[in-house]
N, C-alpha and C positions, 0 to 999 in steps of 0.2 A: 620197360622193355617194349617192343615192336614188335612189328607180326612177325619180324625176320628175325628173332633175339636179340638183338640189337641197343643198348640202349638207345630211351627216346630222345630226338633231338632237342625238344624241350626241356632234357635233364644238363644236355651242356650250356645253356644260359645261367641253371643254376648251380653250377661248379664255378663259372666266370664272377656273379654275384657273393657265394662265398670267398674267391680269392680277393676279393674287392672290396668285403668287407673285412675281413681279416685285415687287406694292409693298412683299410682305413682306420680300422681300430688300433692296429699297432703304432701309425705313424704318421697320421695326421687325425687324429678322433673327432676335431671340431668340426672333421666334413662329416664323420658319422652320426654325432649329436643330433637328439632329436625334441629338444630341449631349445625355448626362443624362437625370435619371427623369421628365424635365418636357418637354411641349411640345405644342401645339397638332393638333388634328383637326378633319374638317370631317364634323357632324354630320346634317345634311342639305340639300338643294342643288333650288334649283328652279328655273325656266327658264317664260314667257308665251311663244312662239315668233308673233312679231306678223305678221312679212311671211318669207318664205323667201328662205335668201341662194344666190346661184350663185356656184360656183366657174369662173375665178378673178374677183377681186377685191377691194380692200383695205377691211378695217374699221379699229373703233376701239372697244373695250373701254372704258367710263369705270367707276371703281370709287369707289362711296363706304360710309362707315361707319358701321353705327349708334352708338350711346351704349353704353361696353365695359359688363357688368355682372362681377357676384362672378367666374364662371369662363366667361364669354361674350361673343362680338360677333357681330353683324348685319352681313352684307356687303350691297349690293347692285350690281346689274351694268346697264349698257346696253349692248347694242351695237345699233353706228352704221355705216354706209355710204353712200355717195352723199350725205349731209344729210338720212337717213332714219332710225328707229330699227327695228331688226331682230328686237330682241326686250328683253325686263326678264327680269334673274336676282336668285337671292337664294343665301345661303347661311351658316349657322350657325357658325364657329369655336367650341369648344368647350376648354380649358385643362386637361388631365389629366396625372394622374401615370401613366406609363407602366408602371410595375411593380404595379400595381392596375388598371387602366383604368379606372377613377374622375375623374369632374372634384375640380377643383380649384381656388381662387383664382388667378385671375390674377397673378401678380408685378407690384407696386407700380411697378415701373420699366419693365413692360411696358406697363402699364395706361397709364402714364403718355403712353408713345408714342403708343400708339394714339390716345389722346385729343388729342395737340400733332398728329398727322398726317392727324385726322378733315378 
């Protein structure tokens, strides 16, 4: 919370992160793996904070994807409460080798996911 009751704006990054890992666990996991010299990062992360949420009370994170490229995907975020929108996020997945922190092409068979799960 914030000095206004408010949750903090810092708390919807991490509702955007949980529905992000959730899909990724659900339905493409080898971006979640963390496991080998390969695996995804999140390059930068941004947040429209539209109307202010109070604690408590239940949301709804919708997450969708953009078009995967070479070593990249486009997230984007609503959150939802009451049948109002709370705020649009966004945020960049990046596909790097870990032993360099270098991006990297996406894996054909990740790539593929992401695209049958957009």
């Amino acid at each position: 919370m914030d000095a206004f009751g408010h949750v903090n704006n810092t708390v919807y990054f991490r509702y955007m992160e949980q529905a992000r890992i959730e899909w990724l666990v659900a339905r493409a996991p080898q971006c979640a793996a963390t496991d080998g010299d390969e695996g995804s990062v999140i390059v930068n992360a941004s947040c429209d904070f539209l109307l202010p949420l109070v604690y408590p009370g239940e949301l709804e994170v919708r997450m969708f994807l953009g078009e995967p490229r070479r070593s990249s995907i486009d997230t984007y975020y609503e959150i939802w409460s009451d049948g109002r929108k709370f705020a649009d996020g966004a945020s960049r997945i990046v596909w790097i080798k870990r032993s360099t922190g270098r991006s990297t092409p996406i894996p054909d068979a990740v790539k593929a996911l992401l695209h049958a799960s957009g």
